[in-house]
N, C-alpha and C positions, 0 to 999 in steps of 0.2 A: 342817695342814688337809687334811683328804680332800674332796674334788671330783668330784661325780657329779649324772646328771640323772633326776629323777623328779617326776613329774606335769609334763614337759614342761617342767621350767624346771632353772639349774642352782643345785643343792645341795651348800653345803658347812658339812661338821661339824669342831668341830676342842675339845678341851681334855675331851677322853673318855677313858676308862678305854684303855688300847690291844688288850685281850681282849674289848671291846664288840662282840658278835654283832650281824649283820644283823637277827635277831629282836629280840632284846631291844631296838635302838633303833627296831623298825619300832613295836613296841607301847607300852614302855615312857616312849621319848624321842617317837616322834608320835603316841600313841595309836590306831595305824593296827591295829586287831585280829584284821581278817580274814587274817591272817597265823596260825595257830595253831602251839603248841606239844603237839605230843605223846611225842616220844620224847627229844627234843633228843641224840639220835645220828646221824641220818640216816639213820634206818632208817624208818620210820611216812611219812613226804612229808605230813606232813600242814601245815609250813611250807612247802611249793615255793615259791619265787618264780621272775621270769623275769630274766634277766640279758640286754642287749643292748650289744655293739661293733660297730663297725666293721669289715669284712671284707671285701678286695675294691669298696670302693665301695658295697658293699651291709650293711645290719644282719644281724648273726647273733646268733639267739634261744636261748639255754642256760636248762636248767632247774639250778638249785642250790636245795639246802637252808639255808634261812636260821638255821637251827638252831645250824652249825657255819662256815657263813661268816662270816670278821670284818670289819667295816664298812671296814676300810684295803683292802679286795679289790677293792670298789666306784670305787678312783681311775679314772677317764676311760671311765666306761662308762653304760648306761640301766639304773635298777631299776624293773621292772614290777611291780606287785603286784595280787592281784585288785580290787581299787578301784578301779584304773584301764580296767580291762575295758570298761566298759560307758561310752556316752559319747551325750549327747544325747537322757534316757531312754531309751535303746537298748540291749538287752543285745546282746554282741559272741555269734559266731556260736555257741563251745562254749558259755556262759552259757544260751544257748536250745535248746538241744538237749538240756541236762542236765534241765531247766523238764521239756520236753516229750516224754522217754524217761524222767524220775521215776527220775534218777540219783540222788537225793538221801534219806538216810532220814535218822538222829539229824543229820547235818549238818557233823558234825565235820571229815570229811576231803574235803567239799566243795571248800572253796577251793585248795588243794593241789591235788585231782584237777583243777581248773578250770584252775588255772596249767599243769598237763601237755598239758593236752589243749590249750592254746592253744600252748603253745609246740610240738607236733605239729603245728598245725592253721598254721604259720606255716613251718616245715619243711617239710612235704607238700604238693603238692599236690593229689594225691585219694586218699581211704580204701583203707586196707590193715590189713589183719586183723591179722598178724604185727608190723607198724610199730608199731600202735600199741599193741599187748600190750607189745613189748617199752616205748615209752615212758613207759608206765603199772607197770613194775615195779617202781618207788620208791616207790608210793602204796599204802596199805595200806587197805581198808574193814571194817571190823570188823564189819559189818551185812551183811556178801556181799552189794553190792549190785554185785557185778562185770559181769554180763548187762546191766542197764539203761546202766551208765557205759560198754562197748563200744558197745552200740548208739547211744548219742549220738554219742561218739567216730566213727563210723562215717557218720552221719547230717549231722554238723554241717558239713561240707561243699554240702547241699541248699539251706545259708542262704546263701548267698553267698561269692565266691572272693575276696572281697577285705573289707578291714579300714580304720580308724580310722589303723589303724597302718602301713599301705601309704600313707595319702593324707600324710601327714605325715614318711616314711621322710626325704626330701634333708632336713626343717630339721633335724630330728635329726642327721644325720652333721654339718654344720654347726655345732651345739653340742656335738655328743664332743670336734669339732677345736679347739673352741673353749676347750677345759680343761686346766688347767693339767696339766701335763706331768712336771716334778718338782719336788722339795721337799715331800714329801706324806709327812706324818705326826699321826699322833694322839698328845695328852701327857696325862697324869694325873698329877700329882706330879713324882714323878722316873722315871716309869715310861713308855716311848715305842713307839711300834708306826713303823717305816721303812720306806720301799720302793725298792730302790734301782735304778738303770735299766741299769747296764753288772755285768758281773763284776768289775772292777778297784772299782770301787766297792763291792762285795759284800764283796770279797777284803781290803778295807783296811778295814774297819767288822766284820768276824768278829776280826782281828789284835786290832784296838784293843778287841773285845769279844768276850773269848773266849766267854762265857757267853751270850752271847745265843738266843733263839729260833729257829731257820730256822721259815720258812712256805711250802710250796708249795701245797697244797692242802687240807690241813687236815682232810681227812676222818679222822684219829688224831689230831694235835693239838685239834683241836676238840675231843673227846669229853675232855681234861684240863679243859678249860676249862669245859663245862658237867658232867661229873660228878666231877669233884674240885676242882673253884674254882678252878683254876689262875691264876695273875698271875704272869708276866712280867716283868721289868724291862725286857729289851728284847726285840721280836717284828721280826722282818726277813723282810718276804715278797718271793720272787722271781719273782714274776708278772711284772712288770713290765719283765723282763730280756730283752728280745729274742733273744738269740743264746742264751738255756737255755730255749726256748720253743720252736725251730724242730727240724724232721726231715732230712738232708740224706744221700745218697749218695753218697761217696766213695771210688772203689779198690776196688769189692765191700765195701764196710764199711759198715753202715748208723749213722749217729750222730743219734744222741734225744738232744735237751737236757735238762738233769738235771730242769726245771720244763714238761717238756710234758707236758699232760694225756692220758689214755687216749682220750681223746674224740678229740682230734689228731694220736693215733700210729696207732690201733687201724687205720686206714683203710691204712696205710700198711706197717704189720707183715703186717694178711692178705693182700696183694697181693701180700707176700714168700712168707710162710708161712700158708698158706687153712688150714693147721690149726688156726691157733689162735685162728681166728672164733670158735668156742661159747663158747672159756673168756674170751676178752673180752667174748662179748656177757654173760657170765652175771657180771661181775666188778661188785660192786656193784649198781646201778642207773644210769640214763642220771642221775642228781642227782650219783651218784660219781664217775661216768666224765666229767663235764663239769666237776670240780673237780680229781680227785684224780690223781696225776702219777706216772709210772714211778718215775722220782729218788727218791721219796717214799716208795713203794712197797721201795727198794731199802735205802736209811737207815733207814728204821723198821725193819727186818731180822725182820719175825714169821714164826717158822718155817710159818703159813700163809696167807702171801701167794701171790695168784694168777699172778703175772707172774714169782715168782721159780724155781719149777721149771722151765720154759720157757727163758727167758735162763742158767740151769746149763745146759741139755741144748745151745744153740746155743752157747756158748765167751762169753758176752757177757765183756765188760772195762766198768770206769768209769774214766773219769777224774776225777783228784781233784785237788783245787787250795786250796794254802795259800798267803796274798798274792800273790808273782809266781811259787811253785814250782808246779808240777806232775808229778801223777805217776801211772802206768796199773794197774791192780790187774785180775788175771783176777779175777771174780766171782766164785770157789769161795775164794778167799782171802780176801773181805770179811769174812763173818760167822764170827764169834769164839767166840761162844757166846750162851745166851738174850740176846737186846738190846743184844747187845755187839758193834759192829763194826770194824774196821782204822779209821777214821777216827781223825784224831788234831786235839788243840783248835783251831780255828779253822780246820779242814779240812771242804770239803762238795764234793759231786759235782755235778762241771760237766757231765756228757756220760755218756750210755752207746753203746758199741761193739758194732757183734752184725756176724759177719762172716756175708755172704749164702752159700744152702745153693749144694752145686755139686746136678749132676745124680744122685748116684746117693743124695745124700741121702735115708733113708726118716726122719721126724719124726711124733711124736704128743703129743699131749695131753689127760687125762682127770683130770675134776675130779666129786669124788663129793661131793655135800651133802645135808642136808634139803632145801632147797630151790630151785627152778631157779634165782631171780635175788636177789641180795638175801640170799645167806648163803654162809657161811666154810666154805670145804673142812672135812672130814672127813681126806681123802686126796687128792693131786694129785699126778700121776704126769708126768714131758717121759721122751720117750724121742726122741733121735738117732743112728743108726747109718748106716753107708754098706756096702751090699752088690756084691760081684763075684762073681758069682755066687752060691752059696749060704754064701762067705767072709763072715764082717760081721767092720768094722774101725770105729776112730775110733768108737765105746761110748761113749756117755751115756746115763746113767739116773739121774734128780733126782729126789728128792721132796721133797713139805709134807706137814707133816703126821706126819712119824715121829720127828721128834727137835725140839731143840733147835731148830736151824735147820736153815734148807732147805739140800740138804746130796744131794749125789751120794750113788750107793753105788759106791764105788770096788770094794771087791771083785765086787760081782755083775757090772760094766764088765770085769774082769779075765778073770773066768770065759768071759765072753763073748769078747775079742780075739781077733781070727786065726782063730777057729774056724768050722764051717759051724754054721751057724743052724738048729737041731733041735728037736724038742722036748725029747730029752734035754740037750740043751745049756740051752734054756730053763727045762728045771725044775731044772738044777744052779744056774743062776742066781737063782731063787726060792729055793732053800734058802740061798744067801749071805745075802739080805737079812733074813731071820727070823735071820740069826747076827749081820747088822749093827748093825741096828735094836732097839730097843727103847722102843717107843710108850707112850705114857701112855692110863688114862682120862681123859675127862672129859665135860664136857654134849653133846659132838656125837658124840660113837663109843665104844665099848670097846677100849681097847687090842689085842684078839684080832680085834675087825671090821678096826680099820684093819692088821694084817696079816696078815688074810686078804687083804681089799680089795689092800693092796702086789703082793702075789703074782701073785692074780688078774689085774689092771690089765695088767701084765707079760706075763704071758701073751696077754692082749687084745690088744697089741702085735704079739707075735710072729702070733699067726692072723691080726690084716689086713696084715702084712708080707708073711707067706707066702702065703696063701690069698686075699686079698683079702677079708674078713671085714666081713661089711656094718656099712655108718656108720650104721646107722639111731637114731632117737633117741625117747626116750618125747616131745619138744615135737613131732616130726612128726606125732601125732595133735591137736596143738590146733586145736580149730576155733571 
């Protein structure tokens, strides 16, 4: 049985398919419609809904795609959906500001935009420009009515600083505490979706089931599920594991739990490494980033994923745990080949390792796509080196994007060691990687763009190492 609260009271499902999407039983199994499907990848927002726990004492508002989230995600938490918006004939603040800035054209991606901009509007306290672009980059309008849905976003503030959902926040936490806790699964046949609450319980349920599903955040699993029919025999999500959920500081070693989402690291990664704000804020959409988990990120092993250049270029390690073994893997050693990684049956990743930079650490990161938020590298460059003077030592240089998996270029790293930092130096190092490399076409670049692009990048590198070469950004002109 999964246990969860919506329309204020609590709900529980249970004897359901265990790949049974939050959409599909919002519409299908309650007939609740205003939930729309449009791309069912989680790319379109045009399903948003708003997800709420416990935090502190206080509720915390996520936006997720109900597209791709499975209804076992939902154990011990609020589902908000735009139906519930509006209360006492009353439309709730973004509801009327959308009315009354004529946010709205064919209508389709309404309620999705609705659900953002409230779960913005619950987050913020007053309008910003930047805030809310970015939290609006999972939503897609196909009618560009993008000007009207800012200026609401912007406005809905004017209606009042408080909600439905402020006046009622204490009985809420009072009925989250109030749900059951474990034992939470969905059955279909012989076919089970688990959740289990410790690792040692994780650990002895992978044994006894080598084949089972991992789920951490679904934003890849999901997409089997809705475009290739996927079914499961058995789905095991690790949300619910506290101790691969949390961030913690140890010894100069910074340790992510294999199931912490982007949403809950990213805060904590820039304050290490301020460089690597862009390429997280631009990784997914805020629907992705409040699902989808580094761990996840890591095990899926696609040669371009955003997180995994970056974590090459810092030395990251995972730890990996089968029943009671455990054991430490440097990250360049994981990935095997296309989608193949060192993991062995019934082994998954408890924790990732990033040892913190010293001082003379210089780090970058550049991610080249079509589009700023909401789309998959092209090319994604991590460069780490440590300079003394004009000597650079300790050479990393990751990419996505040019092979198989993401994937150091050991020789261009070589070229480089020990030597002064030149641009001869630098462009003997560009011709390695055109000898290394050998990229593919296909729908997002030409083989010969992405290494160019490789090269280039590189080079970018070295001029704001050297020269100090301005950070400037095509999004610094949004207004």
């Amino acid at each position: 049985m999964v246990s969860f609260i919506l329309d204020g009271k609590q709900h529980s499902v249970e004897n359901l398919p265990p790949e049974t999407t939050v959409l599909d039983y919002l519409r299908e199994g309650l007939g609740r419609t205003g939930t729309k499907e449009g791309c069912a990848s989680g790319d379109c927002g045009a399903c948003t809904v708003v997800v709420a726990e416990a935090h502190e004492k206080t509720l915390q508002y996520r936006t997720t795609n109900a597209c791709i989230t499975l209804l076992g995600a939902l154990q011990g938490k609020q589902l908000i959906t735009v139906e519930n918006l509006a209360s006492d004939q009353k439309l709730h603040q973004c509801q009327q500001a959308m009315i009354d800035w004529h946010g709205s054209q064919c209508g389709f991606c309404t309620p999705g935009i609705v659900m953002s901009l409230f779960a913005h509007f619950k987050n913020h306290s007053s309008p910003d420009r930047n805030e809310l672009i970015e939290s609006l980059g999972g939503n897609l309008c196909r009618c560009t009515g993008y000007k009207p849905i800012l200026s609401a976003g912007m406005s809905m503030y004017d209606y009042g600083s408080t909600d439905e959902f402020d006046k009622t926040e204490t009985e809420t936490l009072k009925k989250l505490a109030d749900l059951p806790k474990a034992g939470l699964s969905l059955l279909a046949d012989s076919r089970k979706f688990v959740a289990p609450t410790s690792v040692d319980e994780l650990a002895e349920i992978l044994l006894d089931q080598p084949s089972a599903r991992l789920l951490a955040g679904g934003t890849d699993f999901g997409l089997e599920i809705t475009q290739v029919l996927a079914q499961p025999e058995l789905i095991v999500f690790t949300g619910n594991i506290e101790s691969m959920t949390g961030i913690e500081e140890i010894n100069n070693i910074l340790h992510i739990g294999g199931a912490a989402t982007y949403t809950n690291a990213s805060p904590v990664l820039i304050s290490r490494w301020p460089e690597l704000k862009e390429v997280l804020n631009r990784l997914g959409s805020v629907q992705i980033r409040n699902q989808g988990t580094i761990g996840g990120n890591i095990a899926n092993a696609s040669p371009i994923a955003d997180t995994l250049p970056p974590l090459l270029a810092l030395d990251a390690t995972v730890t990996l745990r089968k029943g009671s073994r455990q054991r430490t893997l440097a990250l360049k050693d994981f990935f095997i080949r296309y989608k193949v990684t060192a993991l062995e049956k019934s082994e998954f990743i408890e924790s990732i390792q990033i040892p913190l930079r010293e001082s003379s650490d210089y780090f970058a990161v550049y991610k080249v796509s079509k589009r700023i938020e909401d789309d998959i590298s092209a090319v994604c460059l991590a460069v780490r080196w440590r300079l003394d003077g004009e000597t650079v030592s300790d050479v990393r240089i990751a990419y996505g994007g040019l092979a198989d998996i993401p994937k150091r270029s050991i020789t261009a790293e070589g070229t480089l060691e020990g030597r002064a930092l030149t641009e001869s130096s630098i462009r003997e190092a560009m011709a390695a990687i055109s000898e290394e490399f050998s990229p593919i076409d296909d729908v997002r670049a030409s083989a010969f763009y992405r290494a160019t692009l490789a090269k280039n990048l590189l080079f970018r590198a070295y001029l704001a190492t050297m020269q100090g070469a301005s950070t400037l950004r095509v999004t610094d002109y949004f207004t």
